[in-house]
PyMOL CGO cylinders between C-alpha atoms (Angstrom):
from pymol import cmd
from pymol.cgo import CYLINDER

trace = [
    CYLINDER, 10.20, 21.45, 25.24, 8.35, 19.12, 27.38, 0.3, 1, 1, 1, 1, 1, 1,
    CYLINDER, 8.35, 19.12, 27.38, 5.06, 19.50, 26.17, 0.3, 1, 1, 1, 1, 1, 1,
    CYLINDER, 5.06, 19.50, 26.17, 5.36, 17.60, 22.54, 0.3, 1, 1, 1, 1, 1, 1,
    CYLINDER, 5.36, 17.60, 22.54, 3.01, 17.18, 19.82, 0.3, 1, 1, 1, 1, 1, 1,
    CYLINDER, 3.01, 17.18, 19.82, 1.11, 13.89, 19.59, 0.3, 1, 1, 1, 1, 1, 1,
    CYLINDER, 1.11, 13.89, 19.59, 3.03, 11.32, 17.04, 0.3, 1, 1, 1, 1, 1, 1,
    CYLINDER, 3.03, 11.32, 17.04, 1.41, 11.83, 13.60, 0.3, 1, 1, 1, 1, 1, 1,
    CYLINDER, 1.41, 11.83, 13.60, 1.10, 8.11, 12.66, 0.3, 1, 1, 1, 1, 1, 1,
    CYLINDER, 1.10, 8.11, 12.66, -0.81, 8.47, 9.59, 0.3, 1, 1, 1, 1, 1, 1,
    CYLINDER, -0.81, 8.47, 9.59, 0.47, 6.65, 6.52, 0.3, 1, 1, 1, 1, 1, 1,
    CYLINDER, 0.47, 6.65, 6.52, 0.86, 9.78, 4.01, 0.3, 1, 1, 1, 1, 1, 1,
    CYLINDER, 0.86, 9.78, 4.01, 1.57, 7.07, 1.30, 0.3, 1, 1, 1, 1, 1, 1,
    CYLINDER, 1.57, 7.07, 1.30, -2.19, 7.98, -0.35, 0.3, 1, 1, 1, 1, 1, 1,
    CYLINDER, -2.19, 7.98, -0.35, -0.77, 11.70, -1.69, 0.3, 1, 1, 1, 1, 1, 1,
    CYLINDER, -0.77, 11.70, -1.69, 0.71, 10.08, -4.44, 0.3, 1, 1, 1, 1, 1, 1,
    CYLINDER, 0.71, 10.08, -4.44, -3.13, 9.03, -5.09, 0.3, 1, 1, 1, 1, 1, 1,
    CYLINDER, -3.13, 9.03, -5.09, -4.99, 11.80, -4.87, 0.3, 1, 1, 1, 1, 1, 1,
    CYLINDER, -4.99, 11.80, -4.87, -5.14, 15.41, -3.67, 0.3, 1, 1, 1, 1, 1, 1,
    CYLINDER, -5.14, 15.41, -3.67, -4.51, 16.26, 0.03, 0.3, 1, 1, 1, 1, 1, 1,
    CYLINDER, -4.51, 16.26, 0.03, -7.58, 17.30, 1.57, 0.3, 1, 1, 1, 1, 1, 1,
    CYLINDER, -7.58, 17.30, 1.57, -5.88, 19.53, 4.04, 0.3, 1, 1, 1, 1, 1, 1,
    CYLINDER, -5.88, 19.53, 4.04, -3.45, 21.38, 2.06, 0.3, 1, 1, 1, 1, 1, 1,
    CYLINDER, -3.45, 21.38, 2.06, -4.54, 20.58, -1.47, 0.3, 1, 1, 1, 1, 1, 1,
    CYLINDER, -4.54, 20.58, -1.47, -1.51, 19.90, -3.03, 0.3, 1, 1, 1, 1, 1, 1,
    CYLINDER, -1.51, 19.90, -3.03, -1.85, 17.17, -5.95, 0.3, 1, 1, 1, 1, 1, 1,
    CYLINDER, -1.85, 17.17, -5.95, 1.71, 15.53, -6.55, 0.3, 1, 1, 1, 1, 1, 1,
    CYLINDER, 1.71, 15.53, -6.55, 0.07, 12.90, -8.72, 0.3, 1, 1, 1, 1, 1, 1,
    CYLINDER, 0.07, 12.90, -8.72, 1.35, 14.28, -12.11, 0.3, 1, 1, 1, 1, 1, 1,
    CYLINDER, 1.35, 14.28, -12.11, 4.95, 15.96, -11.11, 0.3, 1, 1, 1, 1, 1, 1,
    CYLINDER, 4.95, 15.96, -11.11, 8.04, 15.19, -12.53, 0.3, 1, 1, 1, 1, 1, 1,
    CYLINDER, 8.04, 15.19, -12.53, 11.17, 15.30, -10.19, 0.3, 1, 1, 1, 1, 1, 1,
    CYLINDER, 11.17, 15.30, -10.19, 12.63, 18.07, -12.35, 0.3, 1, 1, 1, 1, 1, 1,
    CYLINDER, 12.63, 18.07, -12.35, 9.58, 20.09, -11.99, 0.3, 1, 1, 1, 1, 1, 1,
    CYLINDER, 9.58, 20.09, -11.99, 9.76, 19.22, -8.00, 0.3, 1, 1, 1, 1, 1, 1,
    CYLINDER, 9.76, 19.22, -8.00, 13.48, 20.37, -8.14, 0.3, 1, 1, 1, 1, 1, 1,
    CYLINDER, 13.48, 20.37, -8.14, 12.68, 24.20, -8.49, 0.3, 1, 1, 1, 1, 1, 1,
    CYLINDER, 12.68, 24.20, -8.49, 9.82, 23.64, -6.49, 0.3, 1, 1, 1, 1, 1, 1,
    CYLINDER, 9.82, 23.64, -6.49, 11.79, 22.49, -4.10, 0.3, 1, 1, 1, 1, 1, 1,
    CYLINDER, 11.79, 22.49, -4.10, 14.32, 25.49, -4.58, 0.3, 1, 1, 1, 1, 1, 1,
    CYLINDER, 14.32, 25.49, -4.58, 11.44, 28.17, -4.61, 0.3, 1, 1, 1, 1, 1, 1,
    CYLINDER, 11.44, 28.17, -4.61, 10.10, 26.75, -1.54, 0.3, 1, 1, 1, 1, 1, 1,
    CYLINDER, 10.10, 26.75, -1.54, 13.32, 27.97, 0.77, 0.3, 1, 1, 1, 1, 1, 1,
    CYLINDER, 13.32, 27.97, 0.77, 12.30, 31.81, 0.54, 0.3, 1, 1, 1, 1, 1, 1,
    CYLINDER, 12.30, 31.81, 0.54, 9.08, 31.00, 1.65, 0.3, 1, 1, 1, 1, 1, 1,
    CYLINDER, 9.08, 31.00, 1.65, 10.02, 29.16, 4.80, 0.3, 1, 1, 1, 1, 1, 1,
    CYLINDER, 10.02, 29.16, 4.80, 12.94, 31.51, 5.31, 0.3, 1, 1, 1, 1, 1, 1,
    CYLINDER, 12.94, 31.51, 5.31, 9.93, 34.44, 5.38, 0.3, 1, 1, 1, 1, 1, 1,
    CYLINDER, 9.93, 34.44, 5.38, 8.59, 32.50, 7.78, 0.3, 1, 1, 1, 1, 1, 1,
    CYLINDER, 8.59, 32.50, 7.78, 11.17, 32.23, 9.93, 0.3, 1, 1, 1, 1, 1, 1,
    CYLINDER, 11.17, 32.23, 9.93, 11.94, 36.15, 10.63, 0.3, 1, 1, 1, 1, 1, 1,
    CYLINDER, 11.94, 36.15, 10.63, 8.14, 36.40, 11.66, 0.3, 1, 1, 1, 1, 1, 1,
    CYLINDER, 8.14, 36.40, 11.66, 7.98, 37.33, 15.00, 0.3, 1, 1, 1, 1, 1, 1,
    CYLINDER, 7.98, 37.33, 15.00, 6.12, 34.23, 16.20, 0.3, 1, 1, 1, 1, 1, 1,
    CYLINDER, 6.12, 34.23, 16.20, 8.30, 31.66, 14.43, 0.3, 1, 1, 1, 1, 1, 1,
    CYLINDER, 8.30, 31.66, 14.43, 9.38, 30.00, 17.70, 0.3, 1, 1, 1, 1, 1, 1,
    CYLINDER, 9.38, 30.00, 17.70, 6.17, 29.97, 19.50, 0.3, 1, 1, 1, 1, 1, 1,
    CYLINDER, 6.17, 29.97, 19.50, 3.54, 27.06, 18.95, 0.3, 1, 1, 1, 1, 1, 1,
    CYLINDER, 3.54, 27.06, 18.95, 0.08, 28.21, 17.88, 0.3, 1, 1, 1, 1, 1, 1,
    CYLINDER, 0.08, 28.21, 17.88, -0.95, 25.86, 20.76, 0.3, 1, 1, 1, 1, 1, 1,
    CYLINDER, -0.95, 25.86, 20.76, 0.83, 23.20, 23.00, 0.3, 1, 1, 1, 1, 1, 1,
    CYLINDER, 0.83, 23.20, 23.00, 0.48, 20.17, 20.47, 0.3, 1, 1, 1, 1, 1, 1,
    CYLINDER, 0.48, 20.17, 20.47, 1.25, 21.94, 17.45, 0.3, 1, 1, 1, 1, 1, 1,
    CYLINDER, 1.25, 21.94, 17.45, 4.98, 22.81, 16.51, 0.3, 1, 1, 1, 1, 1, 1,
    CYLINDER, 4.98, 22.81, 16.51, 6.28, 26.49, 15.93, 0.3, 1, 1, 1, 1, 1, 1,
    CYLINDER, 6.28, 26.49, 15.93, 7.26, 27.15, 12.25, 0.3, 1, 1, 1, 1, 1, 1,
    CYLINDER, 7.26, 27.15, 12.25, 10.64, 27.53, 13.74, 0.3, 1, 1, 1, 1, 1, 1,
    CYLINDER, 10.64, 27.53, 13.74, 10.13, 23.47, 14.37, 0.3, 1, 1, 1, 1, 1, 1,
    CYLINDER, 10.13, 23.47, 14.37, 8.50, 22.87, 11.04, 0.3, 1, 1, 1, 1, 1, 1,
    CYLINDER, 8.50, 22.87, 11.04, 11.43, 24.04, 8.78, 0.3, 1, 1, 1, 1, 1, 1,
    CYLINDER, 11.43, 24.04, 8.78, 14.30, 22.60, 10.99, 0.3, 1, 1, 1, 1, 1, 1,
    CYLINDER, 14.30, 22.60, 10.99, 12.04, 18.85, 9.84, 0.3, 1, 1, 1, 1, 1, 1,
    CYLINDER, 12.04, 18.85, 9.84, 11.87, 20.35, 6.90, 0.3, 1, 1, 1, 1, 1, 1,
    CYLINDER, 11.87, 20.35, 6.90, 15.44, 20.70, 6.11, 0.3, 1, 1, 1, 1, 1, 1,
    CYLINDER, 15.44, 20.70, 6.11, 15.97, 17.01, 8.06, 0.3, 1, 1, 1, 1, 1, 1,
    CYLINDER, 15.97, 17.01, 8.06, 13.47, 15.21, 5.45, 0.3, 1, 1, 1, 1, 1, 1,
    CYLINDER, 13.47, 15.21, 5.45, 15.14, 16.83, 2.62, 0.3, 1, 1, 1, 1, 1, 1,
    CYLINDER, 15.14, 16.83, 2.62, 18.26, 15.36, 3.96, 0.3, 1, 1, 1, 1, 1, 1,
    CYLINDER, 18.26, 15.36, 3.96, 17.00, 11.83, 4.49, 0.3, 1, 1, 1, 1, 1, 1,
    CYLINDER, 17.00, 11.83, 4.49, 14.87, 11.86, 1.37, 0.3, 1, 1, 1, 1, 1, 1,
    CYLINDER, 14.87, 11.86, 1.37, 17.85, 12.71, -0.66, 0.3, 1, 1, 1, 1, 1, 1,
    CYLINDER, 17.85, 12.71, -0.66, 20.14, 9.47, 0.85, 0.3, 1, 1, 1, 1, 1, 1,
    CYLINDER, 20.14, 9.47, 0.85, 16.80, 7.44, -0.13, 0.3, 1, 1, 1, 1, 1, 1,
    CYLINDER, 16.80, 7.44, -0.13, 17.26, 9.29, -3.74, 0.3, 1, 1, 1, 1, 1, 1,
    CYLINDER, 17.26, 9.29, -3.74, 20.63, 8.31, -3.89, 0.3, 1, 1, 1, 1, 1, 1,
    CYLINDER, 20.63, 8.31, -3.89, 20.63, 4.74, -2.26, 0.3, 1, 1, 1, 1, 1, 1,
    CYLINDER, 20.63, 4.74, -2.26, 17.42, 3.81, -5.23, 0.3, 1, 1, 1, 1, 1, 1,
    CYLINDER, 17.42, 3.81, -5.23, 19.73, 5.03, -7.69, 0.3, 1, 1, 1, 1, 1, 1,
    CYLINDER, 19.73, 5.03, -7.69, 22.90, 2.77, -6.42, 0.3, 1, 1, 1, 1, 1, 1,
    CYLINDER, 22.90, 2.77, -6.42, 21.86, -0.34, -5.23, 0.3, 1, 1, 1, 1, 1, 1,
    CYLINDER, 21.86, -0.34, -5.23, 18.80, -2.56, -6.49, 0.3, 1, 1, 1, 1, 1, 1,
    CYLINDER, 18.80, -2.56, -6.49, 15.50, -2.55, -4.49, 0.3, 1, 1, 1, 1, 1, 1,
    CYLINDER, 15.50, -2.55, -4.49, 17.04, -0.62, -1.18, 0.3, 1, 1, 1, 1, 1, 1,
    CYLINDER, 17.04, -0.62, -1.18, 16.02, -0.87, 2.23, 0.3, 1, 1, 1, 1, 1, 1,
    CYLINDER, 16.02, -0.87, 2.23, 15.76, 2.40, 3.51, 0.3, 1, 1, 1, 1, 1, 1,
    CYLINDER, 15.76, 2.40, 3.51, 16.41, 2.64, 7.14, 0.3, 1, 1, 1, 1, 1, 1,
    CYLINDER, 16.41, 2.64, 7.14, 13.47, 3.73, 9.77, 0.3, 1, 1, 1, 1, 1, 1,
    CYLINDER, 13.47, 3.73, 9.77, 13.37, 7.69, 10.16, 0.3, 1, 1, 1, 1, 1, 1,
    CYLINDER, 13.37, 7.69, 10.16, 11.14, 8.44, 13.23, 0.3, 1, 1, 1, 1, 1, 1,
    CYLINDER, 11.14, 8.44, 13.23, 10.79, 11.90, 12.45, 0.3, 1, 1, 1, 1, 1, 1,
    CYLINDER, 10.79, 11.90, 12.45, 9.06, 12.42, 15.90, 0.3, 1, 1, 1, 1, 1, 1,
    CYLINDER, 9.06, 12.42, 15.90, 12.33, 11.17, 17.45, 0.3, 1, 1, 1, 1, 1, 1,
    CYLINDER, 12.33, 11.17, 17.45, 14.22, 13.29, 15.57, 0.3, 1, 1, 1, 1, 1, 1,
    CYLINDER, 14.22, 13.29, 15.57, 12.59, 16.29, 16.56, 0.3, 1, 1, 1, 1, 1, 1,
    CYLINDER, 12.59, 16.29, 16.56, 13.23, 15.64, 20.40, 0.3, 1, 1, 1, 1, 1, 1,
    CYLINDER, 13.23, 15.64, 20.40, 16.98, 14.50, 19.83, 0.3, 1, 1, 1, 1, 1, 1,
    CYLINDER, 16.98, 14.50, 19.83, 17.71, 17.37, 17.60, 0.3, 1, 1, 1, 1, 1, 1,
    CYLINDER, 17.71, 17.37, 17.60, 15.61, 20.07, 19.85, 0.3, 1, 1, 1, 1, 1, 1,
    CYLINDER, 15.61, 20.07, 19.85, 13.76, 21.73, 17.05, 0.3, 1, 1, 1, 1, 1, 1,
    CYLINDER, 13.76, 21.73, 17.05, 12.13, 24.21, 19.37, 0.3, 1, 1, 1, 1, 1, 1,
    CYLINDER, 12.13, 24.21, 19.37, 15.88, 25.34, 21.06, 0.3, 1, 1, 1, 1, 1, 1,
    CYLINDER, 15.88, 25.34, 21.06, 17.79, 25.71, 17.26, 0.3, 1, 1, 1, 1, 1, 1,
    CYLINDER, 17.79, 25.71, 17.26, 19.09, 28.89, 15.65, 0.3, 1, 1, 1, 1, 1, 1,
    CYLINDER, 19.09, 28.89, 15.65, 16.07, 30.50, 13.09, 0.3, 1, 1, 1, 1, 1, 1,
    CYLINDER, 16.07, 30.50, 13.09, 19.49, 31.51, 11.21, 0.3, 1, 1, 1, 1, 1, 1,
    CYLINDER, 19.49, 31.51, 11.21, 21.18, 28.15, 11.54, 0.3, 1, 1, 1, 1, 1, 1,
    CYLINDER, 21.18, 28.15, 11.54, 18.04, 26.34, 10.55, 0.3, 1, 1, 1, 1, 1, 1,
    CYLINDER, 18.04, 26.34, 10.55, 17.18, 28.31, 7.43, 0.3, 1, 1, 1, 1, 1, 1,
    CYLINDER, 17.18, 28.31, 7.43, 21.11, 28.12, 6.20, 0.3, 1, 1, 1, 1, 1, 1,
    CYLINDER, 21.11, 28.12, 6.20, 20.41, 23.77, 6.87, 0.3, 1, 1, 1, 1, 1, 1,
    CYLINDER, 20.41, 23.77, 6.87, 16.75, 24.11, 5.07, 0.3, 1, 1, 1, 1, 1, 1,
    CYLINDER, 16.75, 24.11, 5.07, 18.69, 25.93, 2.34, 0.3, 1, 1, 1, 1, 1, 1,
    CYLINDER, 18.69, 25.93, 2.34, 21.57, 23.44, 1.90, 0.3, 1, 1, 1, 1, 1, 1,
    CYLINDER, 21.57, 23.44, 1.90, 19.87, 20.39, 2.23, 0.3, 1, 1, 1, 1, 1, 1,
    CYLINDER, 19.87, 20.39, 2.23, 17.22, 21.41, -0.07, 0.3, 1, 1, 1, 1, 1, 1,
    CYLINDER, 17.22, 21.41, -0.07, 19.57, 22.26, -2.85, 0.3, 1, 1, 1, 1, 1, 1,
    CYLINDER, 19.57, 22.26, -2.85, 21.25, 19.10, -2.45, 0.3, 1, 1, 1, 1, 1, 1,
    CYLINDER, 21.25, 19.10, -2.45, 17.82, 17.09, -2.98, 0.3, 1, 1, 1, 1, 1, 1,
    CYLINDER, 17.82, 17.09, -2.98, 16.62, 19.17, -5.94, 0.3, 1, 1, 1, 1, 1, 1,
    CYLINDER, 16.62, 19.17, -5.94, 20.17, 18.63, -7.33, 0.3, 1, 1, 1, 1, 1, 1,
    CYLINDER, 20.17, 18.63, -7.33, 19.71, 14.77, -7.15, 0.3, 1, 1, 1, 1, 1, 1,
    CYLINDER, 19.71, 14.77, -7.15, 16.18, 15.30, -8.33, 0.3, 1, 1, 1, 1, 1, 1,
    CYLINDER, 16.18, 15.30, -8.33, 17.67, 17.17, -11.89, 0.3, 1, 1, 1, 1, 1, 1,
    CYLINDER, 17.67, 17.17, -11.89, 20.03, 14.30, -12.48, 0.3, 1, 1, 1, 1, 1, 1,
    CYLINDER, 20.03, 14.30, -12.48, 17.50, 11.45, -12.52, 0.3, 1, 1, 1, 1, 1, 1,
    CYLINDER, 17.50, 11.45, -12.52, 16.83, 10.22, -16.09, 0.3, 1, 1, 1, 1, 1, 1,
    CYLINDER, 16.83, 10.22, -16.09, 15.18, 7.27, -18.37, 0.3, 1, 1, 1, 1, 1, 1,
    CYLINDER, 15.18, 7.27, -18.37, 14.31, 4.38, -16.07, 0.3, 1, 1, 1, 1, 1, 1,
    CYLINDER, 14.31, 4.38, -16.07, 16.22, 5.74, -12.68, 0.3, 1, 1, 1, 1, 1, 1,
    CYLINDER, 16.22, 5.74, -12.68, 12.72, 7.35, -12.01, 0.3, 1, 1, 1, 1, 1, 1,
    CYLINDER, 12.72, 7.35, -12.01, 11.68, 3.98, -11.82, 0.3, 1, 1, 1, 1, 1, 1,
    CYLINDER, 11.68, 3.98, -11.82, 13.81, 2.60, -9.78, 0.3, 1, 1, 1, 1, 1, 1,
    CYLINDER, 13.81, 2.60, -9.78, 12.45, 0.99, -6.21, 0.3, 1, 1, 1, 1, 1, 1,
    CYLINDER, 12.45, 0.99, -6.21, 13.37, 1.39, -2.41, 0.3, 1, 1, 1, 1, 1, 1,
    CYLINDER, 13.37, 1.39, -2.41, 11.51, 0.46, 0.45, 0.3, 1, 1, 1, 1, 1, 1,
    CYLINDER, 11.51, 0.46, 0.45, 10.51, 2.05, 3.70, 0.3, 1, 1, 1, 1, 1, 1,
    CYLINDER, 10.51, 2.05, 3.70, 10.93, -0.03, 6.55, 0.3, 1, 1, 1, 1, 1, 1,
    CYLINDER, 10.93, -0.03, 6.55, 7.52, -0.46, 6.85, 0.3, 1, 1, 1, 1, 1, 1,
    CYLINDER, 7.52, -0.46, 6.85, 7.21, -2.28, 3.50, 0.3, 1, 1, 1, 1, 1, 1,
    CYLINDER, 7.21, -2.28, 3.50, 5.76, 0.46, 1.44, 0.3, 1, 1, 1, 1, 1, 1,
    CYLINDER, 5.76, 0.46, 1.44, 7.68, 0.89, -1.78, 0.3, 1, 1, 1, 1, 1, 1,
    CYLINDER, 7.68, 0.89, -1.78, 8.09, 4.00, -3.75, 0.3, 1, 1, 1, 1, 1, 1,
    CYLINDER, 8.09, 4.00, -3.75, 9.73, 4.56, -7.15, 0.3, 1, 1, 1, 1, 1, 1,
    CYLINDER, 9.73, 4.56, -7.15, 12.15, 7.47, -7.31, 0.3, 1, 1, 1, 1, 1, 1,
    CYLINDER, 12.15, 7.47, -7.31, 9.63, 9.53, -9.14, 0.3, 1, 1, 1, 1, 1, 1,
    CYLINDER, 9.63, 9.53, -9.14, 7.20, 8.63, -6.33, 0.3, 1, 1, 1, 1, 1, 1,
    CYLINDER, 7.20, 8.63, -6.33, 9.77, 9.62, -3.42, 0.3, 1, 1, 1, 1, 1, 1,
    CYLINDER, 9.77, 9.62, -3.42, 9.72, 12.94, -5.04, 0.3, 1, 1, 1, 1, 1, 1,
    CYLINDER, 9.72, 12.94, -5.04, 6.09, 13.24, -5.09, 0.3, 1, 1, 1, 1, 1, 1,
    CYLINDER, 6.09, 13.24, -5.09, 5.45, 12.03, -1.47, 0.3, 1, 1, 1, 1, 1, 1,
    CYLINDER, 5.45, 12.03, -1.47, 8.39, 14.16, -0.26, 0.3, 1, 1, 1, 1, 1, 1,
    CYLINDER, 8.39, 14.16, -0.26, 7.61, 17.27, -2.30, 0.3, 1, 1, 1, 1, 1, 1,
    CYLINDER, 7.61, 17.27, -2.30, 3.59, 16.78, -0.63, 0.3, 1, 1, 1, 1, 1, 1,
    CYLINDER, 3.59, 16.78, -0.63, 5.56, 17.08, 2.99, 0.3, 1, 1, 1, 1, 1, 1,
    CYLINDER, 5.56, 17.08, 2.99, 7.25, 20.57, 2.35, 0.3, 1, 1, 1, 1, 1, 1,
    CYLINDER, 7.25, 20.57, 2.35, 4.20, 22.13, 0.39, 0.3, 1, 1, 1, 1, 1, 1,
    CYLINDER, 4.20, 22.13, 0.39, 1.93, 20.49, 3.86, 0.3, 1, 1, 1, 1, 1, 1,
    CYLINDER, 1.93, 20.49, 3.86, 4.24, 22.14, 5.84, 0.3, 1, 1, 1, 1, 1, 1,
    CYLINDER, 4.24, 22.14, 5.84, 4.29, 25.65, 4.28, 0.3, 1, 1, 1, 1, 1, 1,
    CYLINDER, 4.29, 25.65, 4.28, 0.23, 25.23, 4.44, 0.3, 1, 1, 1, 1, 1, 1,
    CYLINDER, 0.23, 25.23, 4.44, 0.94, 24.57, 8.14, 0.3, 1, 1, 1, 1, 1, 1,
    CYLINDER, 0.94, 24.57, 8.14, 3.12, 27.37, 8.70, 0.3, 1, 1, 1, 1, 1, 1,
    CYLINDER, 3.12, 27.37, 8.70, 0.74, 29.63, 6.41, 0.3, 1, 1, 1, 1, 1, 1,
    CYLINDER, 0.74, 29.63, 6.41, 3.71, 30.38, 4.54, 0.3, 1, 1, 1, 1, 1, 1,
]
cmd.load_cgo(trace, "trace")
């Protein structure tokens, strides 16, 4: 699709602060075991969303389908999951630059499978909320670092990444 969605190049980093004023999700207080079945109980709900007849059509020209949503969806639980396990075995990682917006173009969200997306969304979410119910004692405090220099905790990876699925069902209305 030619016609892409401006960048979003906001810093989402203040979530893990306070509650988001669009979707008003509050991550602040969750525990990565709670965010595990969260996680899990969040894949019907996108799945739903992907049998509705409109899931590959944008609500408007800059704003991406649901179709779009849950195949970045089921990428960021992938990536967030190597940044789970890289805090967990090595000291104060470096996690590599994820241009989401790139990804979306190289990976064609708007041309994928609803079926093939969903059965992605599905595995790679079960494979983050399985790293999330292993992490124990002072793992969850274990650091990494974005390339940009902001540093997260493993508890506080699980927050900010748990506030990008529940924005993204908001978005979706799902």
């Amino acid at each position: 699709m030619s016609d892409q969605p401006t960048p979003d190049s906001k810093d989402w980093t203040w979530v893990l602060d306070s509650v988001c004023d669009e979707c008003r999700q509050d991550v602040r207080g969750l525990e990565p075991r709670l965010i595990a079945g969260l996680v899990r109980d969040s894949v019907p709900r996108f799945a739903a969303a992907l049998r509705r007849p409109d899931a590959c059509t944008r609500p408007s020209p800059k704003v991406w389908s649901p179709l779009e949503y849950c195949a970045h969806v089921g990428d960021m639980y992938e990536v967030m999951n190597q940044r789970l396990e890289l805090i967990v075995g090595q000291e104060a990682p470096k996690f590599a630059n994820w241009d989401q917006d790139e990804a979306a173009l190289r990976s064609d969200y708007a041309a994928q499978s609803p079926r093939l997306v969903v059965e992605r969304l599905r595995a790679t979410a079960e494979a983050f909320a399985v790293t999330l119910g292993t992490l124990r004692g002072a793992q969850l405090e274990r650091p990494g670092f974005r390339s940009n220099g902001s540093a997260f905790t493993a508890a506080t990876l699980a927050r900010y990444a748990w506030h990008d699925a529940a924005h993204h069902l908001h978005d979706i209305g799902a």
